[in-house]
Structures are given as structure tokens and as C-alpha cells.
OpenMM code with the backbone's topology and positions (N, CA, C; nanometers):
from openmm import Vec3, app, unit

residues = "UNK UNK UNK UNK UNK UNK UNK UNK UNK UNK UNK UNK UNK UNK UNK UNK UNK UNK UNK UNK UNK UNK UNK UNK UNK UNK UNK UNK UNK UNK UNK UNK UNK UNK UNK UNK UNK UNK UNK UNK UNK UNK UNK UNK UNK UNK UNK UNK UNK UNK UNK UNK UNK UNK UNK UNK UNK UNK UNK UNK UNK UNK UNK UNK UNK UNK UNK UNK UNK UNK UNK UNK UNK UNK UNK UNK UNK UNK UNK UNK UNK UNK UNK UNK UNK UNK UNK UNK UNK UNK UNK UNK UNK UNK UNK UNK UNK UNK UNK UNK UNK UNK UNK UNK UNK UNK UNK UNK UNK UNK UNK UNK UNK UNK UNK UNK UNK UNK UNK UNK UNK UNK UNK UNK UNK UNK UNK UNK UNK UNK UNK UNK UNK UNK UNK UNK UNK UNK UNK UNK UNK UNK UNK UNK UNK UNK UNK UNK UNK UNK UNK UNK UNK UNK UNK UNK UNK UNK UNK UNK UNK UNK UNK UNK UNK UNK UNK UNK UNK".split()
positions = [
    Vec3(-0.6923, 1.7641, 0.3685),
    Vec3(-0.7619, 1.6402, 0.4008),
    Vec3(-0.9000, 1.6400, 0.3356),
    Vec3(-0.9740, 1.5056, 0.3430),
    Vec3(-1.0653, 1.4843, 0.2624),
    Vec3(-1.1688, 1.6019, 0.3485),
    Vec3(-1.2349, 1.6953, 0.2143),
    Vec3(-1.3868, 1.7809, 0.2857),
    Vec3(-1.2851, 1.9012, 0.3197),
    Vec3(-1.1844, 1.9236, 0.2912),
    Vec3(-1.0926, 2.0582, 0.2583),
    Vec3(-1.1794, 2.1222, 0.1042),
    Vec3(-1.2129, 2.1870, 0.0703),
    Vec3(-1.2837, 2.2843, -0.0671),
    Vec3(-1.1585, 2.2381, -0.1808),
    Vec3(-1.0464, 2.3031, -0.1112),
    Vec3(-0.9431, 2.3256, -0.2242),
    Vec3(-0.9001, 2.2041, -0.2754),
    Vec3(-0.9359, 2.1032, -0.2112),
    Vec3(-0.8889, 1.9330, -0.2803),
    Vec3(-0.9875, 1.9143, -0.4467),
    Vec3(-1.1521, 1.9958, -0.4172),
    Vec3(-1.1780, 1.9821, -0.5263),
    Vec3(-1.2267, 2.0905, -0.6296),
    Vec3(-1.1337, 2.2037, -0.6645),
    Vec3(-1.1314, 2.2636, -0.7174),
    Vec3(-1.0103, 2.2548, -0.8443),
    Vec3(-1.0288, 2.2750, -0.9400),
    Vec3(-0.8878, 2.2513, -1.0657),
    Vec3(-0.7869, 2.3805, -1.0696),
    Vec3(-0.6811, 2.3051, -1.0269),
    Vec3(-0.5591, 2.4145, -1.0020),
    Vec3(-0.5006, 2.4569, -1.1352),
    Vec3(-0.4659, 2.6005, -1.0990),
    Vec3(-0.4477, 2.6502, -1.2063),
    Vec3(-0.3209, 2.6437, -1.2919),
    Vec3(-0.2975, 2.6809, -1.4168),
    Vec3(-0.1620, 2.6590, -1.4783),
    Vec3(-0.0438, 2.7281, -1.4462),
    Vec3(0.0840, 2.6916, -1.4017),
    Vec3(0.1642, 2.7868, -1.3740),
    Vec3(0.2314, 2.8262, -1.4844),
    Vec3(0.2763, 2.9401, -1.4512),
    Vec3(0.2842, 3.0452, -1.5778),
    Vec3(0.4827, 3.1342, -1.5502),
    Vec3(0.5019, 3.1517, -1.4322),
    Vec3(0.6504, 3.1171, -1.3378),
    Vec3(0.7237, 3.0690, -1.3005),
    Vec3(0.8001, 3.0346, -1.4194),
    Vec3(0.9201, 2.8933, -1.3511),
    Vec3(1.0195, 2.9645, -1.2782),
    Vec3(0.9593, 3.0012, -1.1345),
    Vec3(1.0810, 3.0635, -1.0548),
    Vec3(1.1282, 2.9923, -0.9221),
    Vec3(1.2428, 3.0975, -0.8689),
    Vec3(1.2522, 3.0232, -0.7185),
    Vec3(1.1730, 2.9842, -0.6327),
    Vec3(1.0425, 3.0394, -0.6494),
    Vec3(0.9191, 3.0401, -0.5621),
    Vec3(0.8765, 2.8752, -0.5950),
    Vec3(0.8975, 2.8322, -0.7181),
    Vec3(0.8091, 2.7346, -0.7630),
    Vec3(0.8951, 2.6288, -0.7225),
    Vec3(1.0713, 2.6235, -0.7519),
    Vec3(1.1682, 2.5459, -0.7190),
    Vec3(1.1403, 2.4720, -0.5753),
    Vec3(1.1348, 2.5963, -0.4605),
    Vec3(1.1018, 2.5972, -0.3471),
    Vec3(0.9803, 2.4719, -0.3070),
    Vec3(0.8584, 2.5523, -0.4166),
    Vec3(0.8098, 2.4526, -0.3667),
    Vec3(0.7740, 2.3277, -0.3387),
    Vec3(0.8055, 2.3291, -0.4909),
    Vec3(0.8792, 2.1593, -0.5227),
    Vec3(0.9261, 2.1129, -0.4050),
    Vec3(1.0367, 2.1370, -0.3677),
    Vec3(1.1135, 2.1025, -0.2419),
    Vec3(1.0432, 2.0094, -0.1730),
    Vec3(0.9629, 2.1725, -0.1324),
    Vec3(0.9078, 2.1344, 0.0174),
    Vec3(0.8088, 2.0513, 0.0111),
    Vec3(0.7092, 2.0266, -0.1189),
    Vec3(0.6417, 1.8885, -0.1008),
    Vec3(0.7135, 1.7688, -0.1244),
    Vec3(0.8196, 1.7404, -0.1960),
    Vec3(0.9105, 1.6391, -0.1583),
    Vec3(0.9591, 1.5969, -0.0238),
    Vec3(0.9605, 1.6819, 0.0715),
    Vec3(0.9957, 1.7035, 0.1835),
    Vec3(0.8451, 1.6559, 0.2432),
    Vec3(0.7695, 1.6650, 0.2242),
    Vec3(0.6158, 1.6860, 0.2970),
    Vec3(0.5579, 1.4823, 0.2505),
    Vec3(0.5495, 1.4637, 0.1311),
    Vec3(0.5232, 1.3305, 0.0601),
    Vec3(0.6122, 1.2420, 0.1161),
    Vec3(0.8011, 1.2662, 0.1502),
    Vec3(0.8592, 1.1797, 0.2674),
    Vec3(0.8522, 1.1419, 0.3919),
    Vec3(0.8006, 1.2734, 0.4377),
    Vec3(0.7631, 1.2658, 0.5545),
    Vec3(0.6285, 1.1733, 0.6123),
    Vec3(0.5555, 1.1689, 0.4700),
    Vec3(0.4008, 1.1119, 0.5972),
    Vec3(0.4147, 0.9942, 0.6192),
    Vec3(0.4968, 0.8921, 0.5477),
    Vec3(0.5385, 0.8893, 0.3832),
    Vec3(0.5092, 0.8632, 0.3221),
    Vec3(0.4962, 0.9241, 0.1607),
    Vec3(0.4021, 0.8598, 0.0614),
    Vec3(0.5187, 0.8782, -0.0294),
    Vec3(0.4424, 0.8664, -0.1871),
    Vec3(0.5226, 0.8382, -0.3073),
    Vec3(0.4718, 0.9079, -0.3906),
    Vec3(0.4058, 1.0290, -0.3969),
    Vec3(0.3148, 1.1486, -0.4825),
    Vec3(0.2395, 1.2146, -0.3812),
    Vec3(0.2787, 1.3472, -0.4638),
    Vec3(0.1864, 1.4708, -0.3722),
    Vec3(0.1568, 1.6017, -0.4608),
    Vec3(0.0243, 1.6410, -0.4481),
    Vec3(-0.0078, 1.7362, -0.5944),
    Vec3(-0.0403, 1.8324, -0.4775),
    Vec3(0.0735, 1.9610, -0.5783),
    Vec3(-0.0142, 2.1108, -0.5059),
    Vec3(-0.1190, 2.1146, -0.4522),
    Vec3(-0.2263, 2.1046, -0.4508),
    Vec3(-0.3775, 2.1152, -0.4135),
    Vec3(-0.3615, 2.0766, -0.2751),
    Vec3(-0.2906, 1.9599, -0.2519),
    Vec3(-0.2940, 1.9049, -0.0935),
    Vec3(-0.2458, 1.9576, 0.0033),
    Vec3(-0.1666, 2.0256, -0.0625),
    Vec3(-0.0728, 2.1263, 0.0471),
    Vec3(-0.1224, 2.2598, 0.0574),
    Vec3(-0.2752, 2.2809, -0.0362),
    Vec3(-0.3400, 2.4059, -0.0325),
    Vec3(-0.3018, 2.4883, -0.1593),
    Vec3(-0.1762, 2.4637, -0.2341),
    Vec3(-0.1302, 2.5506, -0.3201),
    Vec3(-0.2358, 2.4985, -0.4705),
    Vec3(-0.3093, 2.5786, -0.5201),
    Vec3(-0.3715, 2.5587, -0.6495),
    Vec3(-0.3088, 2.5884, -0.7540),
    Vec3(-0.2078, 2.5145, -0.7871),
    Vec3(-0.0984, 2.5160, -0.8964),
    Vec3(-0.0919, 2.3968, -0.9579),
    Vec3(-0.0866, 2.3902, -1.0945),
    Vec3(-0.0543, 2.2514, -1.1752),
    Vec3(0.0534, 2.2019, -1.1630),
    Vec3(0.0927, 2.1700, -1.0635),
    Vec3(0.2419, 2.1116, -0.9944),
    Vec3(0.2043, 1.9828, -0.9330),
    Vec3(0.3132, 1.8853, -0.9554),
    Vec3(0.2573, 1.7264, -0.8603),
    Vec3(0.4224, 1.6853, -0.8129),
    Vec3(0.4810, 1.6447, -0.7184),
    Vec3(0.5616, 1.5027, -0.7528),
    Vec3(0.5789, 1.4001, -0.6485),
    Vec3(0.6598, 1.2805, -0.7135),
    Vec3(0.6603, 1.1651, -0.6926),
    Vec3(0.7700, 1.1201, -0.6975),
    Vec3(0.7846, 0.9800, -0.6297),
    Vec3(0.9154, 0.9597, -0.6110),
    Vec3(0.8812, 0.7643, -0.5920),
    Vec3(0.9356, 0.6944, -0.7117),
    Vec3(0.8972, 0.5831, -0.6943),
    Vec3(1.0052, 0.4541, -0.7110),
    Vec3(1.0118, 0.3555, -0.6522),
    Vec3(1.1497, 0.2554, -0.6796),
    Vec3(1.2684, 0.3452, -0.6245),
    Vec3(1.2413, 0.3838, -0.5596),
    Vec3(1.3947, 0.4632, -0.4363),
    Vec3(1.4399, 0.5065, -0.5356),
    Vec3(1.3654, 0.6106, -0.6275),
    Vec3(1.4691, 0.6872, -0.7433),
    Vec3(1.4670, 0.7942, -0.7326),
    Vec3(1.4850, 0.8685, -0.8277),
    Vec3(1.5137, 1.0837, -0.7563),
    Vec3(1.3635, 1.1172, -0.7538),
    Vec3(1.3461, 1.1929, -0.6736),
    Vec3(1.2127, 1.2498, -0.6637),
    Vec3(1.1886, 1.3552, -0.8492),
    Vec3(1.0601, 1.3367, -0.8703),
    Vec3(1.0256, 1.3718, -1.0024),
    Vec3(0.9468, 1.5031, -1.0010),
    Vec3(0.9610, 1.5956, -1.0712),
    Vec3(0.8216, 1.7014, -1.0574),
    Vec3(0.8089, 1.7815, -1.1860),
    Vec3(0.6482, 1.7585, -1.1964),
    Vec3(0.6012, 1.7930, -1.3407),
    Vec3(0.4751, 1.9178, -1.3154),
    Vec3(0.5507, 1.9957, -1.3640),
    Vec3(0.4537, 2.1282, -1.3876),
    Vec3(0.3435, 2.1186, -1.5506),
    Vec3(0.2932, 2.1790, -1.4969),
    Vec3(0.1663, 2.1881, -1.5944),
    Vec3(0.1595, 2.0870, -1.7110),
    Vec3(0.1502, 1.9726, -1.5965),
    Vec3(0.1424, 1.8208, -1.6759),
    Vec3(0.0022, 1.7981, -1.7684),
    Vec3(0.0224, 1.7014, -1.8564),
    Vec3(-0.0897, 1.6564, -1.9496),
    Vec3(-0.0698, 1.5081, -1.9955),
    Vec3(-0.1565, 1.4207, -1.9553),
    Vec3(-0.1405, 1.2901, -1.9861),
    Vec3(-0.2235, 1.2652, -2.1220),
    Vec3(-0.0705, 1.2552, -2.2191),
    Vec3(-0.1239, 1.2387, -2.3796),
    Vec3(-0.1862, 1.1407, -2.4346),
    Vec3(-0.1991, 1.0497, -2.3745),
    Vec3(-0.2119, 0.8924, -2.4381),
    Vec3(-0.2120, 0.8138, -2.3248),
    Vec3(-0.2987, 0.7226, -2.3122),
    Vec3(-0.3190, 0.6132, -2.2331),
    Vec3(-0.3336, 0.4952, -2.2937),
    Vec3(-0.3165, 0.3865, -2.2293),
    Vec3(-0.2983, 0.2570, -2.2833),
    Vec3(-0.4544, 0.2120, -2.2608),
    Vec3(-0.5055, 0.0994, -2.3510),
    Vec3(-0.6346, 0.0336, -2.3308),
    Vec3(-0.6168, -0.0833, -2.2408),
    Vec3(-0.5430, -0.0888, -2.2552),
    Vec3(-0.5127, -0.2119, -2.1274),
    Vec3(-0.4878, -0.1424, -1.9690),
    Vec3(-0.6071, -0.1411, -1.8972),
    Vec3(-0.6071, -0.1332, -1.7322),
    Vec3(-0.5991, -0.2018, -1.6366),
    Vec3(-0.5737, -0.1746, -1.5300),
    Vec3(-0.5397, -0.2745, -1.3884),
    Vec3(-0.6085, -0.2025, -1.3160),
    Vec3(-0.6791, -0.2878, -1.2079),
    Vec3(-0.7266, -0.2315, -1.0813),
    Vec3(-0.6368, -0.2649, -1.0158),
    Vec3(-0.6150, -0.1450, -0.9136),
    Vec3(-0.5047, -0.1761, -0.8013),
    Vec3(-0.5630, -0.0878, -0.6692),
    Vec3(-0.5098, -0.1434, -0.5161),
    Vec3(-0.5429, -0.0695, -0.4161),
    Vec3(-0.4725, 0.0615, -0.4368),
    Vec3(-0.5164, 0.1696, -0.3853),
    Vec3(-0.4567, 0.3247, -0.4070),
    Vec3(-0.5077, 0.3668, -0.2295),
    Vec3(-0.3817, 0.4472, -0.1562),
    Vec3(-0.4021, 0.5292, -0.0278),
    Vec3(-0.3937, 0.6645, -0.0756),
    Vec3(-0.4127, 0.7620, -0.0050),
    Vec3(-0.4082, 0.8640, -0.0709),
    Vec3(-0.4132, 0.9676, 0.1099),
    Vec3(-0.3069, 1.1108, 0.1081),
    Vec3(-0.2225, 1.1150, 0.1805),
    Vec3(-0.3633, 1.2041, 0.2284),
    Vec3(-0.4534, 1.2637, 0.1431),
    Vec3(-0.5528, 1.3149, 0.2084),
    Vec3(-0.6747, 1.2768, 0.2380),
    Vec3(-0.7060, 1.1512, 0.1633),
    Vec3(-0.7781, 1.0476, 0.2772),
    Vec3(-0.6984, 0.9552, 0.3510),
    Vec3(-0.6628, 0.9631, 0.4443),
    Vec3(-0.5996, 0.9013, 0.5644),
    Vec3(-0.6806, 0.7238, 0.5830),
    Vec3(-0.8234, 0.7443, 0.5794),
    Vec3(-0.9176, 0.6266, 0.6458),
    Vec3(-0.8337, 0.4801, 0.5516),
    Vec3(-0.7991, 0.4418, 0.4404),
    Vec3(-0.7380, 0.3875, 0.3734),
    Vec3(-0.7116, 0.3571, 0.2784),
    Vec3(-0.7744, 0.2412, 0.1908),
    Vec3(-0.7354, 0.2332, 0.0978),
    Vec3(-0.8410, 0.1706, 0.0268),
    Vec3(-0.8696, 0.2029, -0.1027),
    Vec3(-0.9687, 0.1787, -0.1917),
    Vec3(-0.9186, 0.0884, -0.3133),
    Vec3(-1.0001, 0.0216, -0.4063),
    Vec3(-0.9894, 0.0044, -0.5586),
    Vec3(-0.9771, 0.0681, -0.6347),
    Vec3(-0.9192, 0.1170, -0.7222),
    Vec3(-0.8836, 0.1798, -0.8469),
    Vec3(-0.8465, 0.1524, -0.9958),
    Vec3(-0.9097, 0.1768, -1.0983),
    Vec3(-0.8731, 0.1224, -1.1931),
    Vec3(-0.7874, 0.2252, -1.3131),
    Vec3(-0.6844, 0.1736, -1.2984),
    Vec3(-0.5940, 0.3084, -1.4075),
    Vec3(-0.5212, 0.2153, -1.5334),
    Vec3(-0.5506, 0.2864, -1.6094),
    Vec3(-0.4159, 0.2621, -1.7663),
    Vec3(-0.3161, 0.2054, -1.6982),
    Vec3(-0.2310, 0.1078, -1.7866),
    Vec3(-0.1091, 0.0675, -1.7533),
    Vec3(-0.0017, 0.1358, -1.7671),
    Vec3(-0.0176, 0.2120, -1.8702),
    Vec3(0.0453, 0.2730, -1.9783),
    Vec3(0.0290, 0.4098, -1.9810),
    Vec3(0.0761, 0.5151, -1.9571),
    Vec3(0.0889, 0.6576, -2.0096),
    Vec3(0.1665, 0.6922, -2.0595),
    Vec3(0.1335, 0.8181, -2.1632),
    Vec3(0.2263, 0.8996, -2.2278),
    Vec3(0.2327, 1.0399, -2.1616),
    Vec3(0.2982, 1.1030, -2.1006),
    Vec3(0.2664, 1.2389, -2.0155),
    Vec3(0.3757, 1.3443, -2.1016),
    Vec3(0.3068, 1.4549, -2.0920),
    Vec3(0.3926, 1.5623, -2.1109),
    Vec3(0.3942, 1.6913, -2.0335),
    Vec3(0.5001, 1.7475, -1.9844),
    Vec3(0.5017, 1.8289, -1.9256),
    Vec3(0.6279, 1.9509, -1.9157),
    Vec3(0.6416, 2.0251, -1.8080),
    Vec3(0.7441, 2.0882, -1.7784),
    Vec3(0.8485, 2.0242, -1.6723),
    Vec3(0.9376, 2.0662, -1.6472),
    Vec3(1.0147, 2.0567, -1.5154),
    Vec3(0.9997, 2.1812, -1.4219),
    Vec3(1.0620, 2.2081, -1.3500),
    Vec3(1.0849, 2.3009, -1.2489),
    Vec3(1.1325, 2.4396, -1.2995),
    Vec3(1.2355, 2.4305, -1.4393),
    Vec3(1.3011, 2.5448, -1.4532),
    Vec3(1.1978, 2.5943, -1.6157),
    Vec3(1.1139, 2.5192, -1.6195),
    Vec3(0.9977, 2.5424, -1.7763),
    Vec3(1.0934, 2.4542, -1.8712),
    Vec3(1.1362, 2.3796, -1.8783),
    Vec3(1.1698, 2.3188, -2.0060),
    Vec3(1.0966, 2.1837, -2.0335),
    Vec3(1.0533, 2.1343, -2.1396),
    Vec3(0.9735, 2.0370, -2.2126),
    Vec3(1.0249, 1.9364, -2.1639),
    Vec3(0.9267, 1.8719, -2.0968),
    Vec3(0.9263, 1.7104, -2.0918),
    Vec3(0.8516, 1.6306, -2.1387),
    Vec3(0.8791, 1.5115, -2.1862),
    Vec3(0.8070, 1.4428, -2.2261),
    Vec3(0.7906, 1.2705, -2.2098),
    Vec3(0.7307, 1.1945, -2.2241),
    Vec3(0.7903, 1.0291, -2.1479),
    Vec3(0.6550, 0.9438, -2.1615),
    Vec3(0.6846, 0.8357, -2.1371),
    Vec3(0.5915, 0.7237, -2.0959),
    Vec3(0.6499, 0.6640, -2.0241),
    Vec3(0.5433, 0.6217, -1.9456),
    Vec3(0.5564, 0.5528, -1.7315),
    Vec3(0.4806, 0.4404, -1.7943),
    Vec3(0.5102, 0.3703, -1.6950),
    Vec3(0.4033, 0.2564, -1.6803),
    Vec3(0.4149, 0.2154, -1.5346),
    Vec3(0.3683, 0.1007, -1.5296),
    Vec3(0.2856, 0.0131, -1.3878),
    Vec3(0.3061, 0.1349, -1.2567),
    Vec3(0.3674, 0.1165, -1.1752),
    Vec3(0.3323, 0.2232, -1.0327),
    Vec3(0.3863, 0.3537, -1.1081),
    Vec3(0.4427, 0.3724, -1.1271),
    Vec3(0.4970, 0.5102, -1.1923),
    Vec3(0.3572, 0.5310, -1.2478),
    Vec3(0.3044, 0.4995, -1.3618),
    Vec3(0.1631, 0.5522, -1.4661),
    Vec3(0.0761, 0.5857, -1.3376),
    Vec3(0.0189, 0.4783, -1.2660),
    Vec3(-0.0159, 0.4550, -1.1419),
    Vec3(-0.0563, 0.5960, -1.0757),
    Vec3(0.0642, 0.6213, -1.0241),
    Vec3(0.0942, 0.7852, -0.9178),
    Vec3(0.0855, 0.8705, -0.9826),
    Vec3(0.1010, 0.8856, -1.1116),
    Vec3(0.1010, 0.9809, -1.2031),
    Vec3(-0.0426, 1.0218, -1.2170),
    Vec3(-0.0981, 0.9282, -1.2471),
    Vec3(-0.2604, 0.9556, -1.2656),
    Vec3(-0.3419, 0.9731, -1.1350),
    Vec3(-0.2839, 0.9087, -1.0332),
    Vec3(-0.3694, 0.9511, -0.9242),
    Vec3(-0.2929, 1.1291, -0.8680),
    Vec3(-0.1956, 1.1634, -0.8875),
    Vec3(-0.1420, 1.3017, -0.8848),
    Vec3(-0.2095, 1.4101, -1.0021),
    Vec3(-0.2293, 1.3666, -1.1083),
    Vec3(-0.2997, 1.4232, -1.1599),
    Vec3(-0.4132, 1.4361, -1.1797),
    Vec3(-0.5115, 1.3507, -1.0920),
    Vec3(-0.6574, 1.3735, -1.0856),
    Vec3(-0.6483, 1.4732, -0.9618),
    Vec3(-0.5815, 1.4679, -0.8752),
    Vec3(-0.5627, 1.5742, -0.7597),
    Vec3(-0.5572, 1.7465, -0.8449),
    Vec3(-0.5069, 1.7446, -0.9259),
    Vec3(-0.4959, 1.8759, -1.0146),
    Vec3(-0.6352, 1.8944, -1.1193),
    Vec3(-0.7020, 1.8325, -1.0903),
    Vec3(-0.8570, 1.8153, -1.1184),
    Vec3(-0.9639, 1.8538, -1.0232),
    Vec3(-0.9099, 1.8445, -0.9621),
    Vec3(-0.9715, 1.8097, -0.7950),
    Vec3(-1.0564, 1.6852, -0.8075),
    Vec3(-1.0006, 1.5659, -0.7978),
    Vec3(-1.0912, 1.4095, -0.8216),
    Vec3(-1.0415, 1.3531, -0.7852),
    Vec3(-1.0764, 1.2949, -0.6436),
    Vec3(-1.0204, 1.1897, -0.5631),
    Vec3(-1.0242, 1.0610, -0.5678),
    Vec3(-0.9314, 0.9697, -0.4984),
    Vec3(-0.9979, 0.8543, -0.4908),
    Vec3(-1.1434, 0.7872, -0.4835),
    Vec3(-1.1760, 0.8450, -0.3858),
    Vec3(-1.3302, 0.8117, -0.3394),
    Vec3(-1.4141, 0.8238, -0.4978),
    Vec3(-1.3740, 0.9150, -0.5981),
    Vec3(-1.5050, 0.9580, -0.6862),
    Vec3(-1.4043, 0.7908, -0.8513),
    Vec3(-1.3128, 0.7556, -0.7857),
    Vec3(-1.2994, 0.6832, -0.8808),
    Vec3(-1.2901, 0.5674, -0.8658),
    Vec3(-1.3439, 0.4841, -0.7397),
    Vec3(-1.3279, 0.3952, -0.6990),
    Vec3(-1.5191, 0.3112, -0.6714),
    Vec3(-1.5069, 0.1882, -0.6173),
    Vec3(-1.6713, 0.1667, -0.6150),
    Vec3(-1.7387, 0.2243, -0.5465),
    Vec3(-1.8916, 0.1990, -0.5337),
    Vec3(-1.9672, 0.2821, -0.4484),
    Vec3(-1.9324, 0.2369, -0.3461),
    Vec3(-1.9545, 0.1059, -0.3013),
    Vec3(-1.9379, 0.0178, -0.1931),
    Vec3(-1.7687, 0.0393, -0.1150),
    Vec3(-1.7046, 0.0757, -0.1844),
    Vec3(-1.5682, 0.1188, -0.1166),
    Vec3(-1.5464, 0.2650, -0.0842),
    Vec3(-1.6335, 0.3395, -0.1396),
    Vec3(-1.6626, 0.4366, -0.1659),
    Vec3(-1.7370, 0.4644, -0.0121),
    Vec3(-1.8807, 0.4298, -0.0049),
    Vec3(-1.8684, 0.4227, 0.1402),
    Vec3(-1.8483, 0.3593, 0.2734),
    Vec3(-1.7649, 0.2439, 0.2603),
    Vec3(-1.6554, 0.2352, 0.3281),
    Vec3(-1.5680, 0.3187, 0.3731),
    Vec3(-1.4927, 0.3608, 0.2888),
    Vec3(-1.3640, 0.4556, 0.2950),
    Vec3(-1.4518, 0.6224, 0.4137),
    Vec3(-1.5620, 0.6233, 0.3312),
    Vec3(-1.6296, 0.7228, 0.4031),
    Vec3(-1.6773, 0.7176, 0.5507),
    Vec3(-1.7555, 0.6297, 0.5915),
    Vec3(-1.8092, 0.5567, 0.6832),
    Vec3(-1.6614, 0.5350, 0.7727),
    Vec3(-1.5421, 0.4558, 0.7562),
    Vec3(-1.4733, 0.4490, 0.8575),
    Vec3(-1.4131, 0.6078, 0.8522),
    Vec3(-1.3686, 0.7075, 0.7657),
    Vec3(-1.3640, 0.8802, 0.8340),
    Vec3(-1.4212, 0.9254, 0.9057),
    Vec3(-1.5677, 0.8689, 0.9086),
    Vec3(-1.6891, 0.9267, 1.0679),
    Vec3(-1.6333, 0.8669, 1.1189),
    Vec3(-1.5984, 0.7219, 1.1478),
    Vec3(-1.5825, 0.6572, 1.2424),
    Vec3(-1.4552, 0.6475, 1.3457),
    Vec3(-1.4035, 0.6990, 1.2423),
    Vec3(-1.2736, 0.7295, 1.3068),
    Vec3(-1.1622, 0.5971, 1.2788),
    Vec3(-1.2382, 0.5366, 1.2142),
    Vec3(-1.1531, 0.3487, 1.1988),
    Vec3(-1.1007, 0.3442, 1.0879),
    Vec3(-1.0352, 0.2466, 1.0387),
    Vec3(-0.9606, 0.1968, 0.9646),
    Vec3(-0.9897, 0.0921, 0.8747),
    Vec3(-1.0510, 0.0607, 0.7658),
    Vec3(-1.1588, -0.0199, 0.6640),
    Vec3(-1.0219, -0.1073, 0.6922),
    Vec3(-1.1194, -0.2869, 0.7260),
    Vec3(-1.0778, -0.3808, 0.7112),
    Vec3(-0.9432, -0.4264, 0.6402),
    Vec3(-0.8149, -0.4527, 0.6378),
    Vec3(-0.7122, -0.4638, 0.5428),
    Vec3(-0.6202, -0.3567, 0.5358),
    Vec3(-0.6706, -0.2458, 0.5334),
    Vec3(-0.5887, -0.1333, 0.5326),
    Vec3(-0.4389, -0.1128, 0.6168),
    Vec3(-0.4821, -0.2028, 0.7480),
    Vec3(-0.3193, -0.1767, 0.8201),
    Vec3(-0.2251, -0.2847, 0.7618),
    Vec3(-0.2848, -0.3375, 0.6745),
    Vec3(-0.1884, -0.4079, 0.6406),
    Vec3(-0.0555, -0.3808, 0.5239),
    Vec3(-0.1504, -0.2855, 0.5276),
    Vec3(-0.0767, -0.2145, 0.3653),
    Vec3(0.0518, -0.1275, 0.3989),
    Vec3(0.1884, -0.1136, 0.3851),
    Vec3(0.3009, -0.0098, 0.4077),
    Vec3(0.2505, 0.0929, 0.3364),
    Vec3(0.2750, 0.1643, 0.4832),
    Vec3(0.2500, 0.3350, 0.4641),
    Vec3(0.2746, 0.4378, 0.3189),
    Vec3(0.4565, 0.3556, 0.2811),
    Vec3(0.5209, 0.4160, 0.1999),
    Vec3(0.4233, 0.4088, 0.0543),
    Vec3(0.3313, 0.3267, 0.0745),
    Vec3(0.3133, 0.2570, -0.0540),
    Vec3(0.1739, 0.3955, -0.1013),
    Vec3(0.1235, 0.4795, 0.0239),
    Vec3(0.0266, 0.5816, 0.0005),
    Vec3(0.0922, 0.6543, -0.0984),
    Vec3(0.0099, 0.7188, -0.1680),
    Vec3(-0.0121, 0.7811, -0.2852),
    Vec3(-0.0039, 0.9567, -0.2635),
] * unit.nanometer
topology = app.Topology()
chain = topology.addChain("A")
for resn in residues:
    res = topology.addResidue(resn, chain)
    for name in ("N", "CA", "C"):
        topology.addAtom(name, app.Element.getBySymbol(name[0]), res)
């Protein structure tokens, strides 16, 4: 959760494509359904590993090891973003439409692709988590402390319940 250390520290590269890593995959697939969201990066679950995944349009859950987003599009959208370790709600965000990502899978073999709209979306907010860079540091000041201000408060920034759960990040 937000003011955990390990949210902003940069996780390291994995170097073991083993059962250990398979596993854990899993179990944050298992963990991102449960709260429920639609992306979840190692770091949140405490593990400092370049591991993220996501699961978007009711399709197979995705997971990219020691990801790298090659190319971005110049054309951006601001969009609302929740995020599973700030709970308080939901902020502005402005991301590429467009990515080119490359990465591993689970067992080390080369991936490679371009996402766009919510897919690019989760991708980039999963991979600023492997940065350690949250919502809060990419969003306005003014939402910025909002989002902060209702965590003391214990409340819920204006709009926010309106938003499906599933749709957190």
C-alpha cells in the first residue's frame, strides 16, 4: 500500500525462469482477481522482481518478465487510473496510446508486441510500478493532493465510487 518503501524502489531483473517464478505469476493473477483489478507488478506484493501481469477484455491473464517499453506513440490520452495500492481512488493520468513492449514470458522466451488503448494503458501503469512511480507522482498536483488528503482521511475523493472496482489497475 501507498508509504510501503518497497512500492518505491526499482525492482530488480530476473535472471530465473523457474518454478519459483511460474508460481508466482500465479499467485498474483490470483491476488489482481481477487481485489479485483486488471494489473499487478511484483513490487506490490513485496516481491522486487521485474515481473507485472494483467488481464484485460476477459482475455487470458498476460505476464511479462523483464519488460521494456520500446516505442511509444506521440499521440496521448488522459484517462482516470485506480491503482490496487492506493486504495483512496482514482486520479488523472496521461499515457501513450500506443506501445511497443518487449519482453519475456514466464518460461524466458522473447516476446515482443504492440498494445494499445487499455491494454498500453495497464501496461504502463504496471510498469512504472517496476520503477517504483506511482500514480500520485504522474498525475496533477491538485489530484495529487486529493488522492492524498482523502488516505488521511480515510474518504473516498469525490466520483471515485462511481467507478467499477474491476476497472483498478
Amino acid at each position: 500500500m501507498l508509504g510501503d518503501p518497497v512500492l518505491r524502489e526499482r525492482a530488480r531483473e530476473v535472471d530465473e525462469f523457474d518454478r519459483a517464478l511460474r508460481k508466482l505469476a500465479k499467485r498474483m493473477v490470483r491476488v489482481m482477481r481477487d481485489a479485483p483489478g486488471i494489473g499487478l507488478a511484483a513490487p506490490q506484493v513485496g516481491v522486487l522482481q521485474r515481473l507485472l501481469v494483467y488481464e484485460v477484455d476477459e482475455g487470458e491473464p498476460q505476464a511479462l518478465v523483464n519488460p521494456e517499453i520500446v516505442a511509444v506513440s506521440e499521440e496521448t490520452e488522459v484517462g482516470e487510473e485506480g491503482c490496487l495500492s492506493v486504495p483512496q481512488g482514482r486520479v488523472p493520468v496521461e499515457r501513450a496510446l500506443r506501445i511497443t513492449v518487449r519482453a519475456r514470458d514466464v518460461y524466458g522466451e522473447p516476446v515482443e508486441f504492440e498494445a494499445e488503448d487499455l491494454e498500453a494503458r495497464v501496461i504502463q501503469h504496471e510498469y512504472d510500478h517496476l520503477d517504483g512511480v506511482l500514480i500520485v507522482d504522474r498525475t496533477t498536483r491538485e489530484a495529487r493532493a486529493a488522492l492524498l488528503r482523502a488516505g488521511r482521511d480515510g474518504a473516498v475523493p469525490a466520483g471515485a465510487a462511481d467507478v467499477p472496482a474491476g476497472a483498478e489497475l
